[in-house]
Phi, psi and omega in degrees: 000316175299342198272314189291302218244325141329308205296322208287307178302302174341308252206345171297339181293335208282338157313285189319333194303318172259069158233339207217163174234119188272139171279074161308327162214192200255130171292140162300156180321123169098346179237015164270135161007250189308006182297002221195182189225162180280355173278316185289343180272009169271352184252320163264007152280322175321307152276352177258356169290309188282340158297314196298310179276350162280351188247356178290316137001278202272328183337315223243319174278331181221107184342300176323297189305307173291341164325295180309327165294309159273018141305257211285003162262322172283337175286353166293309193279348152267000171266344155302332199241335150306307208286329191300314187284298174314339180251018153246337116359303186271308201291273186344299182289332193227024182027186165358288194331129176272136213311331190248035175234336167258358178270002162306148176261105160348115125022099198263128161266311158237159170230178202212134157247138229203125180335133161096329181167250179189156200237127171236140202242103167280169161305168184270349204264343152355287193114188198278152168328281176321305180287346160294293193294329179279330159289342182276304266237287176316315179258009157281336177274329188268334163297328206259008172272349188274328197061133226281343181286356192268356182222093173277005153264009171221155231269343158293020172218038145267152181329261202255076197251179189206148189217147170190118174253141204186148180290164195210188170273121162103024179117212199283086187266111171240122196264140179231128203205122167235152191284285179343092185299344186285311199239034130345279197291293188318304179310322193291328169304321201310300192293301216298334195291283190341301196273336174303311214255040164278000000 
C-alpha cells in the first residue's frame, strides 16, 4: 500500500490538472467560476448590468456615480465570464449529454484512507483508467454547472479537489486528495455517502 501510494502522489499533478483550475489574479468576491452554478452568475451579471444602466444617467456628472457604473459593469462582465466558463467547462467534458444524465457513481467496492485523502477501488465494470478519469472529469462540470452547493454529498463538488486515477488487479483505483487538513474529513464523509449508497 505504501508503494501504491507513492506512485499515486507521483502522478497527481499531471492527472489533476483538468480537476482543478488556476487564478492568474484575484477574482472580485463572489465571481470565481465555482463559486456559484452559471444560472446564478447570469442572474448576477444581469443585476449588477441593470445598476450599471440605472447609473449611466449621472456617469458623466459626478465622479461617485461613474465610479459606480463602473463597478458593476465589471462585475456584470465577470460574473458573465464565469457562467460562460463553467458551460464550456461542461460542453468540453461531457458534449451534448444533458447534465442529470452524467452524475451517477461507479460502483464503488472499497476505499483506503491515505494522508491527505482517499482512495476508492472500482469494479472492473467502469471501464478503463481514461474512461473513469473522463466520467469524473464530466460529472464535476455537471455539478459544477448546477453549483456545487446543491450537492453536499458528493465529494466532486469540493473546490480545490486532486484527482488522480490509474488501473489496478481487479479494476479502478481513484485517489481524491485536498491540499486543506480541514477538509480531509469532509472528503472522507463524502466518499463514505457514495460507496454506502451503491
Amino acid at each position: 500500500m505504501q508503494d501504491q501510494t507513492i506512485m499515486m502522489t507521483k502522478n497527481l499533478l499531471l492527472l489533476a490538472v483538468p480537476m482543478t483550475l488556476a487564478a492568474c489574479s484575484r477574482p472580485a468576491p463572489g465571481t470565481r467560476a465555482h463559486a456559484d452554478s452559471a444560472a446564478g452568475h447570469r442572474q448576477e451579471a444581469a443585476s449588477h448590468q441593470a445598476e450599471a444602466d440605472a447609473t449611466l444617467a449621472y456617469a458623466n456628472s459626478k465622479a461617485y456615480y461613474q465610479s459606480v457604473h463602473m463597478d458593476h459593469k465589471r462585475l456584470a462582465a465577470a460574473h458573465l465570464r464565469a457562467a460562460e466558463q463553467l458551460e464550456a467547462e461542461y460542453t468540453a467534458a461531457c458534449e451534448d449529454r444533458a447534465p442529470d444524465t452524467v452524475t451517477a457513481w461507479p460502483e464503488v467496492k472499497a476505499t483506503d484512507e491515505v494522508p491527505g485523502g482517499i482512495v476508492l477501488h472500482l469494479t472492473p465494470k467502469v471501464g478503463s483508467e481514461e474512461e473513469v478519469l473522463a466520467h469524473l472529469e464530466c460529472h464535476r462540470a455537471a455539478l459544477a454547472v448546477e453549483g456545487f452547493d446543491r450537492f453536499p454529498d458528493d465529494p466532486l463538488a469540493i473546490e480545490k479537489l486532486e484527482v488522480v486515477v490509474h488501473d489496478e488487479p481487479g479494476g479502478t483505483a481513484v485517489m481524491f486528495g485536498v491540499k486543506d487538513d480541514a477538509q480531509v474529513t469532509e472528503l472522507r464523509r463524502r466518499v463514505d455517502v457514495v460507496a454506502k449508497a451503491e
